[in-house]
N, C-alpha and C positions, 0 to 999 in steps of 0.2 A: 781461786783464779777463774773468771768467766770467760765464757770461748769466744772466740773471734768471728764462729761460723756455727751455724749447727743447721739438720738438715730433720725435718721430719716427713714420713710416709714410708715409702718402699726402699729397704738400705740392703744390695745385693750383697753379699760379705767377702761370698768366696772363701770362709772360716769355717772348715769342717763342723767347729764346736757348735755355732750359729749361726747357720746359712742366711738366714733372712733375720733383721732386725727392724724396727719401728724408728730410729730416730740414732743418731749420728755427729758429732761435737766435734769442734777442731780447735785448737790453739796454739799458738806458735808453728803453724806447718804442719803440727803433728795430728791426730786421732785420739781425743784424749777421754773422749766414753765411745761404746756403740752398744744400745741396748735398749731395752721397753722405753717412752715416751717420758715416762716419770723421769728415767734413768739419765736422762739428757738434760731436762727440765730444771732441775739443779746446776747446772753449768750456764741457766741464760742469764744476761747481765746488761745492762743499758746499752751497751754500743756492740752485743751482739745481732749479726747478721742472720737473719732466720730467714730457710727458704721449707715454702711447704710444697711437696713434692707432688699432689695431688693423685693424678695418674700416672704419671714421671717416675723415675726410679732413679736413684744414684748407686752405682758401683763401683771398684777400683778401676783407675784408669787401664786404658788399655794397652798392651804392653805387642808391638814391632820386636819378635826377636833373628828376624832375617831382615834385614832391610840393606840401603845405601843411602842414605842421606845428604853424605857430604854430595856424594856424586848425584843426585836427583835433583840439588838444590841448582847443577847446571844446567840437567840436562831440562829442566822444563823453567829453565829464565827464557829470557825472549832469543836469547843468539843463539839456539838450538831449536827446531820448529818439529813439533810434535805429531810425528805420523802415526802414532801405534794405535792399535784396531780401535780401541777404546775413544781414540779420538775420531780417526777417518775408517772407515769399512771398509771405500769408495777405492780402487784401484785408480779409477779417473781422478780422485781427489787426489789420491798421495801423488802420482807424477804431477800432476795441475801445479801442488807445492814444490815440489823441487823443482820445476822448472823457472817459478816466481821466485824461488832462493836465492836462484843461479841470478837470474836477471837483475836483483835490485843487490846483491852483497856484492860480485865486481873479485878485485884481488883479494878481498879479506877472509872471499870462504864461505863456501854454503856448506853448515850442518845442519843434518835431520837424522831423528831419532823414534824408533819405533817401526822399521820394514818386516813384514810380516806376511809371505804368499798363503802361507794355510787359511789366514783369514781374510786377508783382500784377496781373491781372488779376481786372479788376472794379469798380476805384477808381470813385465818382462822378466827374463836373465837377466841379474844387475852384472854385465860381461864388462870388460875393461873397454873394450867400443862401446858399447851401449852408454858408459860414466864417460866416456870421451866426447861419445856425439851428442851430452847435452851439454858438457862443459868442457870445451875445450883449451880456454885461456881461466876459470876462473879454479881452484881447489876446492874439489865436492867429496865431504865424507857421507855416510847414507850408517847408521848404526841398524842392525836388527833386532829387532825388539825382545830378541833374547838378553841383547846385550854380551851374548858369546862371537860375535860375529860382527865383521865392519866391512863398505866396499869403497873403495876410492878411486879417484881418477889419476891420472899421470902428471896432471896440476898438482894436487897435493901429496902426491911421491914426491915431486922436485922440491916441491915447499919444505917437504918435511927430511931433505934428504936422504930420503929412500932409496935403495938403490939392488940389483941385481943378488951384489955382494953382501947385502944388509943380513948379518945373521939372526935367525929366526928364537928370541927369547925363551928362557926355559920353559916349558907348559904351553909354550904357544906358537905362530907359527902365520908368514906371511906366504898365500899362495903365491904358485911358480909353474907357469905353460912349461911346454916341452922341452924347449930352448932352455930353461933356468930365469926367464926372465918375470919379474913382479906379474901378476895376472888382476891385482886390485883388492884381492880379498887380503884379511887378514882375520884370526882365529884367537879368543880368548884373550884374559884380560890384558898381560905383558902386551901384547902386539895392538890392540884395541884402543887405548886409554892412549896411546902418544897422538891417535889421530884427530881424537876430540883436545889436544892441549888449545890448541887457537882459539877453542870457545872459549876457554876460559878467562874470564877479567880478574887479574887479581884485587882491584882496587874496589869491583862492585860485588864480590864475594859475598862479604857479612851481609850485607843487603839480602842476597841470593839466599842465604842460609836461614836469616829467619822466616822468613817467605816462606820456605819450607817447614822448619817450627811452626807458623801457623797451620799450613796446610794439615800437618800431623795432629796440632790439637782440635782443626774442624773434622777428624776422623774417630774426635776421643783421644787419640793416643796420649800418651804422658812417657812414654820411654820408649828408647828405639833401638836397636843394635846398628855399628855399620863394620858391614859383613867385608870391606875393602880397603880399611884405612887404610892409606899413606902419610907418613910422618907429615908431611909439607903442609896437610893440615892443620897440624898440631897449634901454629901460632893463631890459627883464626880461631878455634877454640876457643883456647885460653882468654882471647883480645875479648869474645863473648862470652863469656863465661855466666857475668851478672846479669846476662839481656836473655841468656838462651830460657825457651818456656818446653821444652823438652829433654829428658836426662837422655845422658847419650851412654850405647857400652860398646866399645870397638873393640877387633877384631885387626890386626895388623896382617897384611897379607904377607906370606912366606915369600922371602925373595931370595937368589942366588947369595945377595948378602949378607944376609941372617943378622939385622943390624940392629933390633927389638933391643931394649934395657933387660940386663940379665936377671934380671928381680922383677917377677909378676907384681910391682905395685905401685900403680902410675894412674893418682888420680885422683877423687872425691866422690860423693853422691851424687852428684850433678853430671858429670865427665869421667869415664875410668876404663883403660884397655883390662880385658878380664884375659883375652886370648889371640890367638895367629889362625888364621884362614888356611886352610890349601884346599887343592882340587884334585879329584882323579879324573873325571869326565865334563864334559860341555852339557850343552844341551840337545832335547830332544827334537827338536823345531830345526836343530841342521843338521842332526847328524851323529852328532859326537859323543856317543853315551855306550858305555861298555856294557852290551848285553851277551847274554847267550841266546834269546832269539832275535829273529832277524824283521828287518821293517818288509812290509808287502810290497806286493808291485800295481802299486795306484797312481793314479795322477798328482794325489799328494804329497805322495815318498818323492816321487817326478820332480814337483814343484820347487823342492828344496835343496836340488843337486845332490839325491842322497839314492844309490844304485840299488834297486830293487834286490832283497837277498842279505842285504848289508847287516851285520849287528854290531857296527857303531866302531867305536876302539875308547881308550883308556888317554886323558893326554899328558901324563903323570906313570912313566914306570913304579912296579914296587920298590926298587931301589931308592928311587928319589922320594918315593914317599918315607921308607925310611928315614935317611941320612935328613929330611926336614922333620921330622916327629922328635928324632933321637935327640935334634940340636934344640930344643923345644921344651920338649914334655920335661925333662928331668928337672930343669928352672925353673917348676912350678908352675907350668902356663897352660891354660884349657886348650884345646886345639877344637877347630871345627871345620869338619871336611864336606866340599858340596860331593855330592854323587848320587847319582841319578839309576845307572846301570847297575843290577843284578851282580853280573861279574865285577864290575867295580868295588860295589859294597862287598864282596869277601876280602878281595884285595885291602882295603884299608880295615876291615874289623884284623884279619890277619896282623897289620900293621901294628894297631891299638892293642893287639891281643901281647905282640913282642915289646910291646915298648911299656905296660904292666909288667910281665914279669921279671924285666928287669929293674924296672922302678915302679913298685907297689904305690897305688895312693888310694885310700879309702873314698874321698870325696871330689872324684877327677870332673867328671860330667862332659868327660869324651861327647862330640857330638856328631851326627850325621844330617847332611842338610840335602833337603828335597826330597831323596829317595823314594822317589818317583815306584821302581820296579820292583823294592828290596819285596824278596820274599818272607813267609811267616817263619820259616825255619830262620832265617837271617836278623829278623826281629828279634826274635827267642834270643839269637844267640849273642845279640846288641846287648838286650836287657841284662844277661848274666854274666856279662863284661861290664855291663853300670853303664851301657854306652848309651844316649839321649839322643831324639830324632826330632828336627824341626820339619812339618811334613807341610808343602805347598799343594793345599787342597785346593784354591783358588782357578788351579790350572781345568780344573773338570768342568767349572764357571763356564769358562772359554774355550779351553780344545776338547773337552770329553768328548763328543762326537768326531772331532777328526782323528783323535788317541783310538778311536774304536774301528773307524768306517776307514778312516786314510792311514796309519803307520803300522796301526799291533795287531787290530783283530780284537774284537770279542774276550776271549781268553788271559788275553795280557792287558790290555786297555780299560775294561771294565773294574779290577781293583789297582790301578792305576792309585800312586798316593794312599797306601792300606792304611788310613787311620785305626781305624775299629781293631785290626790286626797287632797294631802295636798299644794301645792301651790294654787289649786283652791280655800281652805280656804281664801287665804291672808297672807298665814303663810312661814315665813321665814325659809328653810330650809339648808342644808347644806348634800353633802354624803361623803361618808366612803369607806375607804375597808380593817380597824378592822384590818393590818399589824399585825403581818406575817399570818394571815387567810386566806386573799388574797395579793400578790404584791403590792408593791406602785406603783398604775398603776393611776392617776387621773384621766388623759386624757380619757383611758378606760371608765371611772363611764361617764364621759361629752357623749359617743358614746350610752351607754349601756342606760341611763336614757333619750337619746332621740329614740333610738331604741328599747330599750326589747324585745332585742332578745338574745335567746334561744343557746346554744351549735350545735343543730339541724337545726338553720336557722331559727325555729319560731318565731312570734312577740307574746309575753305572756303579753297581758291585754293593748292594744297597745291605748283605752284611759287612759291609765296611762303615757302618754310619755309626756315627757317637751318637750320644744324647746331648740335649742340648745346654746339660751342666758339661758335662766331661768336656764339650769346645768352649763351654766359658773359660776353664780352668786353664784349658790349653791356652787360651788367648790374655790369662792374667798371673795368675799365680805360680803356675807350671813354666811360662814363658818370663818370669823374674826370676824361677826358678834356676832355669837353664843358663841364665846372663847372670848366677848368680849375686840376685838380688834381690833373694825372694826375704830378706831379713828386714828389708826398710820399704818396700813395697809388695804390690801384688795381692792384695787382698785387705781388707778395712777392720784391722785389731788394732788396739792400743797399743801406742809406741810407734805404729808404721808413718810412715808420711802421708799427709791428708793430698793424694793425687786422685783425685775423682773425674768418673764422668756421668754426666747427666742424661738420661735415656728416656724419650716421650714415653716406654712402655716398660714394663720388667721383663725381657728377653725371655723368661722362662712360663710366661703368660700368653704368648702369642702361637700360633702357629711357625714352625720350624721356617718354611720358607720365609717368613716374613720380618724375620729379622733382621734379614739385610736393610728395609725399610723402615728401621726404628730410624726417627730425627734424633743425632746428638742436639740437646737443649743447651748444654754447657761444659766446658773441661775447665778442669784445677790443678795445678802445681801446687802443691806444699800447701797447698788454704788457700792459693792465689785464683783468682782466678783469668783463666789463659783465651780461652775463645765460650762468646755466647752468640744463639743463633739469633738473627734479629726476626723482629716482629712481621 
């Protein structure tokens, strides 16, 4: 049989056995040589497709093992207008936009997404007068670019009938002045996600979703996790199933009604829920992250409504973290918890420690996501529970100097995200950049988690840094690993699926920093291929 594709030059492998190969074959979707020149050579056939790689490199695609896609593919269509720092700096800009929202949207609703004071500075109090006096007749939500956090106005309270008496969802929570009365905010995802329902079109969805599929294949990617499913999605899926150019692995969020299929096995290689989501803390950027120490008293801590002294809280008892694990874990389902704070992460390894030894499983792949503060003693004690950390390095990209100079200090802020800490366990990890929070920038995380460096040029906690294999790994085969999936992707051996991405350089040739500015040239699904850069 002659291949379909074959690839010669630089073939990154990500195959312990042979890291680097010469030349690369595909047929039917699959990888069906990777080895010396010759070795391929024999598979070409008249209507094979030869690409010669020249200076370029093909590697396994890139693999999104935190992400939100369902939810990104709205938030950056057109009915949701994009403030986060990556788009606007400009504190002048981001009001400039909301107040052009307000003025040309009317009764239907201005949403924007992406408020952010650590990095615009300048931002007003988003105060329930302050959302009143730009919109007074029209419903204005304002998302923060945590994405833990929403402010609205008294327009869309009424819209969305809101009300004094509205009880505040499990794990979350709508704020309330003195009186008891709504104040505009709202906290985490239950309370969050009802106030963007208005952007949503159901009719121009699928549209919205591949949109996003693209976007993921011009980053490389070829697989993505979404770290927030909601069922309601379920049918746009499946309606795309044969268009989607992205594999997707969700994550079903823990709800009061524990309503998941009692059988971990809902799916294919394309589409498949592997686990359930829960949370013990928010994030850093408001507040909400269960430390043992406390944020400073800066004008930054100032910035974000968060009282000087503070170490955060939990928004998830251990109880409740229980009674969601216990109803969970034993049906055979991975679980993966965000948590960010120190005191949190014992809190939940505690958790995954009780719910092991009542229900042994050799191959669980417990996970912990962001963990931001865990300590090395905390790692250790992840890894010898078999627990797996997806670690948002991304974040040192953007806030490492305010993580240093405005909340922690030095001390806590500088190993901020301990990559290096936790593979030196043994522990397989995997990073993130928690879309649309930050960009689908991979590449980026592979420069950043060998670098940590700083906005400023600093290196923050610089024995925290991988090499710049150990963040491929994390970025491909470790991060299939964790969704696992590491059996039919994640690295370029025979038998796996031919999901490549095409790189102007070999990552491992370049200087560290400079990988973020390799050109993807081309991404593939199954042999197909998904996005090429044009000329």
């Amino acid at each position: 049989m002659a291949a379909d594709l074959a690839f010669f030059g630089t073939v990154l492998t990500v195959d312990d056995a042979r890291p680097t190969a010469e030349a690369l074959a595909v047929a039917d979707g699959r990888v069906v040589a990777v080895g010396d020149r010759v070795d391929v050579e024999s598979w070409i056939g008249p209507d094979t497709e030869i690409v010669e790689l020249g200076d370029g490199c093909v590697m396994p695609g890139l693999v999104e093992a935190h992400g939100h896609p369902l939810m990104e593919a709205i938030v950056l269509a057109d009915r949701i207008v994009d403030i986060r720092p990556v788009t606007m700096r400009s504190a002048d800009d981001v009001l400039a936009a909301i107040r052009h929202e307000v003025a040309v949207r009317g009764d239907s609703g201005a949403y924007l997404n992406g408020w952010d004071p650590l990095l615009q500075i300048g931002l007003p109090e988003p105060t329930l007068g302050w959302l009143d006096g730009i919109a007074s007749g029209t419903p204005l939500v304002i998302v923060h670019n945590s994405g833990h956090k929403a402010y609205f106005n008294s327009a869309a309270a009424k819209h969305l009938g809101l009300t004094r008496d509205t009880p505040d969802p499990k794990g979350a929570k709508y704020g309330r002045d003195a009186a008891g009365e709504l104040d505009g905010t709202a906290e985490e995802t239950a309370a969050v996600l009802p106030l963007v329902g208005g952007a949503i079109d159901p009719g121009g969805y699928p549209a919205m979703l591949l949109a996003e599929c693209a976007r993921l294949n011009q980053a490389g990617l070829t697989t993505c996790s979404e770290m927030a499913f909601d069922p309601m999605f379920r049918p746009a899926l499946d309606a795309l199933r044969g268009d989607l150019t992205v594999r997707f692995r969700t994550y079903e969020m823990s709800t009061a009604q524990m309503s998941t299929a009692a059988v971990p096995v809902n799916g294919d290689d394309v589409v498949r829920q592997v686990g359930i989501k829960i949370w013990v803390d928010g994030s850093p950027w408001i507040g909400n992250v269960d430390l043992s120490f406390p944020y400073l008293d800066t004008a930054a801590t100032r910035s974000i409504g968060v009282t000087p002294g503070s170490c955060g809280h939990a928004n998830y008892t251990r109880e409740q973290l229980t009674e969601i694990v216990a109803a969970y874990f034993p049906l055979g389902w991975q679980m993966a918890c965000h948590v960010q704070g120190d005191v949190g992460v014992d809190t939940i390894l505690d958790v995954y420690e009780q719910a092991l030894q009542a229900n042994p499983r050799d191959d669980h792949r417990l996970r912990l996501e962001h963990v931001g503060a865990i300590t090395d003693a905390q790692l250790q004690r992840a890894h010898d529970l078999g627990v797996t950390c997806s670690i948002f390095v991304d974040q040192i990209h953007y806030w490492g100097d305010v993580l240093v100079d405005g909340l922690f200090g030095p001390e806590h802020g500088s190993r901020w995200m301990p990559a290096g800490s936790a593979v030196a366990t043994g522990m397989r990890i995997s990073l993130h950049n928690d879309p649309p929070v930050t960009p689908e920038e991979p590449l980026r995380n592979i420069s950043v988690a060998a670098t940590r460096m700083a906005p400023s040029g600093r290196v923050l906690g610089p024995e925290q840094r991988l090499t710049v294999d150990q963040a491929i790994r994390a970025q491909t085969l470790d991060a299939a690993w964790q969704l696992f999936a590491d059996d039919v992707i994640g690295s370029l051996e025979v038998g796996k699926y031919a999901d490549l991405v095409v790189l102007s350089a070999d990552p491992r040739s370049v200087p560290a920093q400079d990988v973020a500015d390799l050109d993807v040239l081309a991404t593939y699904l199954a042999g197909k291929p998904v996005y090429a850069k044009s000329d």
